[in-house]
MARMAR-418248 format. One line per 2 residues: their letters; for each residue x, y, z of C-alpha. Coordinates in Angstrom, 1 decimal. Example, Ala and Ser with C-alpha at 12.3 -4.5 7.8 and 13.67 -1.06 7.14 Angstrom:
<nodes>
AS) 12.3 -4.5 7.8; 13.7 -1.1 7.1
</nodes>
This chain:
<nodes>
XX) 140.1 321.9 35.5; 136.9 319.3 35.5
XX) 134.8 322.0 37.0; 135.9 324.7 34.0
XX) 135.4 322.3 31.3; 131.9 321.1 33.0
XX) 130.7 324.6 33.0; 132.0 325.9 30.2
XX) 130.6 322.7 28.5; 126.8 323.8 30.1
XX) 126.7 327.2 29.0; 127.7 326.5 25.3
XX) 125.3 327.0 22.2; 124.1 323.1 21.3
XX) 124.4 321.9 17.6; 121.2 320.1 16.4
XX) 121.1 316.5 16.6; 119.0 313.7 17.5
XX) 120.1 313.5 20.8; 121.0 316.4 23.8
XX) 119.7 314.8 27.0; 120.2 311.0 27.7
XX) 119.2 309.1 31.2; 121.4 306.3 31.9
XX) 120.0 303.9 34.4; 123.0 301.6 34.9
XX) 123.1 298.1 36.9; 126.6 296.5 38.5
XX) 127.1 293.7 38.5; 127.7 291.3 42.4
XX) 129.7 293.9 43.9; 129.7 295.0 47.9
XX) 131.8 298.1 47.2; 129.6 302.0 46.9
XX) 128.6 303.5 43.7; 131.1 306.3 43.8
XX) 133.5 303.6 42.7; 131.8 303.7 39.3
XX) 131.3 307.8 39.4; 135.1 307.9 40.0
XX) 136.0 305.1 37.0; 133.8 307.0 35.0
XX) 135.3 310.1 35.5; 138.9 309.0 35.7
XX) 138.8 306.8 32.6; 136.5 309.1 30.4
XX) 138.7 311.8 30.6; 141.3 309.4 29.5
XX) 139.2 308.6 26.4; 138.4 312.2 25.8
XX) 142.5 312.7 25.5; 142.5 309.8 22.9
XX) 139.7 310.8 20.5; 139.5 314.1 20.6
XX) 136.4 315.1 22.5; 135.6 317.1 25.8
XX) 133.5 315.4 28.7; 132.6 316.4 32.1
XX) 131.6 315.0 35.5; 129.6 316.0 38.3
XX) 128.7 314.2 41.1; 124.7 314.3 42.4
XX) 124.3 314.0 46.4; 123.7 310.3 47.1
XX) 119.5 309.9 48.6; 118.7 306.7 49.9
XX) 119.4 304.4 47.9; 119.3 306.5 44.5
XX) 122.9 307.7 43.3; 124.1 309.2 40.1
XX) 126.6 311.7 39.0; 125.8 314.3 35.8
XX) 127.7 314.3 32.3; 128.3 317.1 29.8
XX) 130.2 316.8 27.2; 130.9 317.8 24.0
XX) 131.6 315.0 20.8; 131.3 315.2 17.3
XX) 131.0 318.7 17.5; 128.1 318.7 19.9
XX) 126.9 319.3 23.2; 125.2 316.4 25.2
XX) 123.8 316.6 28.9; 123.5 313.0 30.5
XX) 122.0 311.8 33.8; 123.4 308.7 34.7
XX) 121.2 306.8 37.8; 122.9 304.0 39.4
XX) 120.9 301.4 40.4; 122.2 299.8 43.8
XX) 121.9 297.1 45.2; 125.1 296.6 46.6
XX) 123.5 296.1 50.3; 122.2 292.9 48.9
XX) 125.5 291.8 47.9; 126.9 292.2 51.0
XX) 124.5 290.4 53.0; 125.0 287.4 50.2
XX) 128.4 288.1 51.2; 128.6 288.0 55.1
XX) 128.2 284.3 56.9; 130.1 282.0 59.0
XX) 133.2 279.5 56.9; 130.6 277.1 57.8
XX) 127.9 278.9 55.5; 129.9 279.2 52.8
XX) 130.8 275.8 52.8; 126.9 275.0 53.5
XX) 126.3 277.3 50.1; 129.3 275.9 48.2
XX) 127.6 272.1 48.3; 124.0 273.5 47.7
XX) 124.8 275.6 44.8; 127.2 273.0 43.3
XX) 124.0 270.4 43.4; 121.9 272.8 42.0
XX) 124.2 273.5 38.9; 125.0 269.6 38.6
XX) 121.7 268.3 39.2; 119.7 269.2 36.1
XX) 123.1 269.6 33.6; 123.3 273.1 33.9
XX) 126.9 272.9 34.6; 127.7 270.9 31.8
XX) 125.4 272.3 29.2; 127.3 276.1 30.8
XX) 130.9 273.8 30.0; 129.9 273.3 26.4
XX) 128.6 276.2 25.5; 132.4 278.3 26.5
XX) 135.3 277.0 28.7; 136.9 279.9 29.8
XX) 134.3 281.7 32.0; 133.7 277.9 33.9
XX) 137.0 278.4 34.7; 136.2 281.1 37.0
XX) 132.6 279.9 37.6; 135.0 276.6 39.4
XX) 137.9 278.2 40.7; 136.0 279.0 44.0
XX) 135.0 275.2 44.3; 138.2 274.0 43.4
XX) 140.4 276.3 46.2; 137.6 275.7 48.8
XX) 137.4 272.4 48.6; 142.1 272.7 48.9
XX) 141.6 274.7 51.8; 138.7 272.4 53.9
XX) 141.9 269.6 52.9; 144.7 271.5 53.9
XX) 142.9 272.5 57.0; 142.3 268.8 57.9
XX) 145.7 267.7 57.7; 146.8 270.6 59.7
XX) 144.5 269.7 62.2; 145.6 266.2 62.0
XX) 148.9 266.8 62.0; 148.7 269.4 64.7
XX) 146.6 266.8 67.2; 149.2 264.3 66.5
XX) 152.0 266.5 67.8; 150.5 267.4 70.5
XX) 149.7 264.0 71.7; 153.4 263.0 70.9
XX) 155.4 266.1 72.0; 153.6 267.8 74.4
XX) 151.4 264.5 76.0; 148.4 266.1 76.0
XX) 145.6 264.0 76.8; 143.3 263.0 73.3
XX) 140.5 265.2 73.8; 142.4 268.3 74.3
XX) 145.2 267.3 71.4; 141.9 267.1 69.4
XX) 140.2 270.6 70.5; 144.1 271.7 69.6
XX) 143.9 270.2 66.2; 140.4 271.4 65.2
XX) 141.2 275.0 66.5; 144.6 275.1 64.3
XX) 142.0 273.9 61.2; 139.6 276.6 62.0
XX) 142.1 279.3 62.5; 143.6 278.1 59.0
XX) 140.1 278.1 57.3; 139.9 281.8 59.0
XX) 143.1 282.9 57.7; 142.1 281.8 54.0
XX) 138.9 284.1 54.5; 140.9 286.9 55.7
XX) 143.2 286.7 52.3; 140.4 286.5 50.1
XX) 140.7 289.4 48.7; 143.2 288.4 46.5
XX) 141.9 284.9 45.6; 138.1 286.1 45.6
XX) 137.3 282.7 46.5; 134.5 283.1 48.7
XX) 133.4 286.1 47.1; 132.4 284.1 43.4
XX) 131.1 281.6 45.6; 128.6 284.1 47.1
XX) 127.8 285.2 43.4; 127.0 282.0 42.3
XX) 125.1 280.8 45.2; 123.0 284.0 45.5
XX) 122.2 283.3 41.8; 120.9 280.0 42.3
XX) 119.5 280.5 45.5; 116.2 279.8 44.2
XX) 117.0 277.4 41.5; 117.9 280.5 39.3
XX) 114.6 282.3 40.5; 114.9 286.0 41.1
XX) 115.6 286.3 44.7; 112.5 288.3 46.2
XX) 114.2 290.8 47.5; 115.7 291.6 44.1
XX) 112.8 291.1 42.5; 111.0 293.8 44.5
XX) 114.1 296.3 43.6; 113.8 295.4 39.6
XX) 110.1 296.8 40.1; 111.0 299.8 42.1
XX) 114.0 300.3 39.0; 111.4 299.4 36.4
XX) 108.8 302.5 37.6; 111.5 304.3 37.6
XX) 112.6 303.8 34.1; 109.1 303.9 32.6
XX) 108.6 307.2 34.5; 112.3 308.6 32.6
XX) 110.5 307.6 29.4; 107.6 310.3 29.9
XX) 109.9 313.0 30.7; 111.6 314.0 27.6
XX) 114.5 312.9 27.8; 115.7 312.2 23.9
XX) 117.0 308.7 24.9; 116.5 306.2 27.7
XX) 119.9 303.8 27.9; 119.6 300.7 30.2
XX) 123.6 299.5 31.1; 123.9 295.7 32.7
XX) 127.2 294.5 33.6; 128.5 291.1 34.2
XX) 125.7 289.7 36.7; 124.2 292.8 36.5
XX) 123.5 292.7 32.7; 120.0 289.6 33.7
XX) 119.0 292.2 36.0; 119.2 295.2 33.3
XX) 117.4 292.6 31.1; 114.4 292.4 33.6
XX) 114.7 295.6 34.0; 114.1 296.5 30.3
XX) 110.8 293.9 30.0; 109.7 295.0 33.1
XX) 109.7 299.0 31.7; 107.9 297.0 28.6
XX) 105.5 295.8 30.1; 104.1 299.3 31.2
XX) 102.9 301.4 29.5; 104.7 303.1 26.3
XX) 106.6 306.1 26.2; 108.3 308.7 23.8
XX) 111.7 308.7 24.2; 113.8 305.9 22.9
XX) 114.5 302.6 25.0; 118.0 301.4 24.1
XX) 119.7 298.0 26.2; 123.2 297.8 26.5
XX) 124.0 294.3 27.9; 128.7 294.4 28.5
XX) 130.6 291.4 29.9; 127.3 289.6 30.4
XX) 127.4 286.1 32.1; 123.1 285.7 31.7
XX) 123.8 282.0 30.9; 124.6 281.4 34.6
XX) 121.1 282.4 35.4; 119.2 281.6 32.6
XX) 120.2 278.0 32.2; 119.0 277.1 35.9
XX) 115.8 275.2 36.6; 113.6 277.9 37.9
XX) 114.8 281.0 36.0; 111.3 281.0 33.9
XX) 111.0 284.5 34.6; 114.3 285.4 33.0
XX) 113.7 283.3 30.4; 110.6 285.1 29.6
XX) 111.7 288.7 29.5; 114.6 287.4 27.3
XX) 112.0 285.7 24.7; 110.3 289.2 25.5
XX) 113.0 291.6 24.7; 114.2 289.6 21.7
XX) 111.1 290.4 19.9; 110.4 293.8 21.2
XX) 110.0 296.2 18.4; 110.3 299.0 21.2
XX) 113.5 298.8 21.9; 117.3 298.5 20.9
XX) 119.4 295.7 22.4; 123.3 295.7 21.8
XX) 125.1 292.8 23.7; 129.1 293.4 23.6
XX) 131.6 291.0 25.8; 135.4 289.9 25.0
XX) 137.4 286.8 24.1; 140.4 288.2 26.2
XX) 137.0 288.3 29.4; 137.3 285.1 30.8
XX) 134.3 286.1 33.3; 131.5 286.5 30.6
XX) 130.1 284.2 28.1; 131.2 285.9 24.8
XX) 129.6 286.4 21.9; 127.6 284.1 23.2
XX) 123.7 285.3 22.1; 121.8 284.8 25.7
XX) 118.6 284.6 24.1; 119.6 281.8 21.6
XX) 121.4 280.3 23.3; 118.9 279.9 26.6
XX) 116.7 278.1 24.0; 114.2 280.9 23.9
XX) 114.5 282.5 20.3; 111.4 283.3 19.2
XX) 110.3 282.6 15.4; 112.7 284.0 13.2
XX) 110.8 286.2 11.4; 110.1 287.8 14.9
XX) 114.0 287.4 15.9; 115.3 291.3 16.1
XX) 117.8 291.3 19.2; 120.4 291.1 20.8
XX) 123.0 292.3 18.2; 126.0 290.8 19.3
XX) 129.6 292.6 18.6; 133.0 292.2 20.7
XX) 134.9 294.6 22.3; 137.9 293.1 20.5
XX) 140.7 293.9 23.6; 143.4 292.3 20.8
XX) 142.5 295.0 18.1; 141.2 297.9 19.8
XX) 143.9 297.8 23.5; 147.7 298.6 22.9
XX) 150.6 296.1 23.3; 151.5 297.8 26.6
XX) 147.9 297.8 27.7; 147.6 293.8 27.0
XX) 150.5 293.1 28.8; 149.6 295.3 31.7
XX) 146.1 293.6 32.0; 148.0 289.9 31.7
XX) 147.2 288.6 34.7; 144.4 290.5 35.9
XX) 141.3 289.0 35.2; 138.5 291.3 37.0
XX) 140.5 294.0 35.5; 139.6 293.2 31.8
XX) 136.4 292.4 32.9; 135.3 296.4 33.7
XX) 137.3 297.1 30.3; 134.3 297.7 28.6
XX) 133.5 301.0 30.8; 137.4 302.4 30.6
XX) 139.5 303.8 27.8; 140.7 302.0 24.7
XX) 144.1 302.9 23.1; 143.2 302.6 19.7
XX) 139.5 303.2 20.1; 137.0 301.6 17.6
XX) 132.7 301.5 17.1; 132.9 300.5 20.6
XX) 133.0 303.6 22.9; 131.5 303.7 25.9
XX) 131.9 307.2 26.6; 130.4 308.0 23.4
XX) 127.6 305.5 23.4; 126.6 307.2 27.1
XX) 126.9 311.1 26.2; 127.5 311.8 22.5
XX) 124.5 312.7 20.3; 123.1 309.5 18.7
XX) 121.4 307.0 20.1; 122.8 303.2 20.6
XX) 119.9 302.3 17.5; 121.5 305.2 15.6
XX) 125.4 304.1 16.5; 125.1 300.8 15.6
XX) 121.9 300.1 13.7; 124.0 299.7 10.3
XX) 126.0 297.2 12.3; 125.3 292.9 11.7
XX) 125.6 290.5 15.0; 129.2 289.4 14.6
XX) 129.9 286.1 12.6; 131.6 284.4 15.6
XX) 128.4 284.2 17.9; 127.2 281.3 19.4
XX) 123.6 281.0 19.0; 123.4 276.8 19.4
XX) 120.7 276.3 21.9; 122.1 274.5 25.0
XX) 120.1 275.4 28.2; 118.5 272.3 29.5
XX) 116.1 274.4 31.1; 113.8 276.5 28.5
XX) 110.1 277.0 30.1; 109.0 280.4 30.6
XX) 105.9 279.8 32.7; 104.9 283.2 34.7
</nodes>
């Protein structure tokens, strides 16, 4: 069925409009698992969408090379026909190595990353500016630190019975004991995937590995993304669309100034930052480099920047302008990004949806690239293949009244 609709879909006549081929250069957020994840929630979910509004879209995967991935869109909304190429930019094999280590590395990390974010007030400047995303940003903390506890007393209690019961001499009832902690500690690891415990951890702590510095090793990938965007830009293409999500959306960010800073091109830049958490990064003690592309980007005249997150997210700072709120505004009269709107999950989701999504967190955190019940402005699947561009969709739009643009990084140089 998917391969009828995508051909017949190619071969049809194209109505004018402003745009027929869109790139799509799209950054995850800190996740281990492969980009065919995202090709197969894109496909799954925009057919979903198609169902609800009325339109016709089409998938088709590209062969994987290296570490370049991306799948082909056609579809066919508001009565035309749009071809989109959407490049996912991986990194994923860093994540995983920030993932892998020994209990005792992740408890080394934990206390490294926890001083960094106390040290300087980062933490509680990140408290006061929204409460529900620290939740998560401490939850990791919080059950390590429960585990490292209940391990002890396991190990203690398991030493003391086996002096008492089985008279073992002390040195063994202690190698007993410690080896009933560790296997406890290793059991906790071995659940995580429920909890995600140690998995946040390794987010956070990869994030402020060097004080909020880009790692170099990710630094060297946003230039390799960066040439590749700028060279999109000079091919034609009728719009060039930039997707961060969640950690991913400081790295799309860079990403964007980065393409900036080389040399101009014809075709449209558009920025589409969803379920952004930039605050995490920017409000560290070295992040002067992210600090300066956001001062850069917010006063770009080359570009369009549209920043959507959630209330119903508890993983992103919402409506919470990153640029403002960093302390990095420039003057107003040079002020022209991000616009800030919400997704809206109370307005725009059903009741049965809601209620389905209750108690899972990470899953109304990738809301912003699934279906909506009772769809809105917001559409992802028509922001990334209908015909108008993100400027042209939401240009007539204002920033939503409920952002938070109160400066409260403690942190604001932006040395180079």
């Amino acid at each position: 069925m998917e391969q009828r609709v995508f051909e017949e879909l190619t071969g049809a006549t194209r109505a004018g409009g402003a745009v027929r081929h869109r790139q799509v250069f799209f950054v995850p957020g800190f996740d281990p698992m492969p980009p065919r994840r995202y090709r197969e929630l894109y496909r799954r979910e925009g057919a979903r969408q198609a169902q609800i509004s009325g339109y016709t879209i089409g998938v088709r995967g590209v062969a994987e090379r290296g570490t370049a991935f991306g799948w082909n869109v056609v579809a066919e909304i508001e009565g035309q026909v749009v071809r989109t190429e959407i490049a996912f930019l991986q990194w994923e094999d860093l994540v995983r190595n920030a993932i892998r280590g020994s209990i005792a590395a992740h408890y080394l990390m934990l206390a490294r990353t926890f001083w960094t974010y106390v040290r300087g007030g980062s933490l509680r400047a990140l408290a006061r500016l929204r409460w529900e995303p620290m939740i998560a940003a401490l939850a990791p903390p919080i059950f390590l630190v429960i585990y490292l506890v209940l391990a002890i007393l396991l190990g203690a209690l398991a030493t003391d019975q086996a002096m008492a019961w089985l008279g073992l001499p002390v040195w063994l009832a202690l190698g007993l004991g410690l080896g009933a902690g560790m296997l406890f500690l290793w059991a906790t690891k071995r659940i995580d995937r429920r909890l995600f415990a140690y998995y946040m951890l390794a987010d956070y702590a990869y994030a402020a590995s060097a004080g909020g510095a880009t790692p170099p090793d990710l630094a060297e990938r946003i230039e390799l993304w960066a040439d590749r965007v700028a060279e999109a830009r000079q091919g034609g293409s009728d719009e060039i669309l930039v997707i961060g999500h969640s950690a991913g959306a400081h790295l799309a960010a860079q990403v964007t100034a980065a393409t900036l800073r080389r040399s101009a091109g014809d075709a449209p830049l558009s920025l589409l930052t969803i379920g952004q958490s930039i605050p995490m990064v920017s409000f560290l003690p070295t992040a002067s480099d992210l600090r300066r592309d956001l001062h850069q980007l917010a006063r770009s005249e080359d570009l369009f920047w549209l920043d959507v997150t959630a209330r119903g997210d508890g993983a992103c700072f919402a409506l919470c302008d990153p640029v403002a709120v960093t302390g990095v505004d420039p003057e107003e009269r040079e002020k022209r990004w991000p616009l800030i709107i919400s997704a809206a999950y109370k307005k725009h989701l059903s009741s049965d949806q809601l209620e389905a999504f209750k108690w899972r967190f990470f899953r109304k955190h990738i809301q912003y690239m699934c279906a909506f019940d009772r769809p809105g402005d917001y559409d992802y699947f028509r922001i990334t293949a209908g015909p108008k561009t993100l400027a042209e969709r939401f240009g007539w739009r204002g920033s939503s009244r409920a952002r938070i643009v109160t400066p409260l990084s403690p942190f604001r140089d932006m040395d180079p």
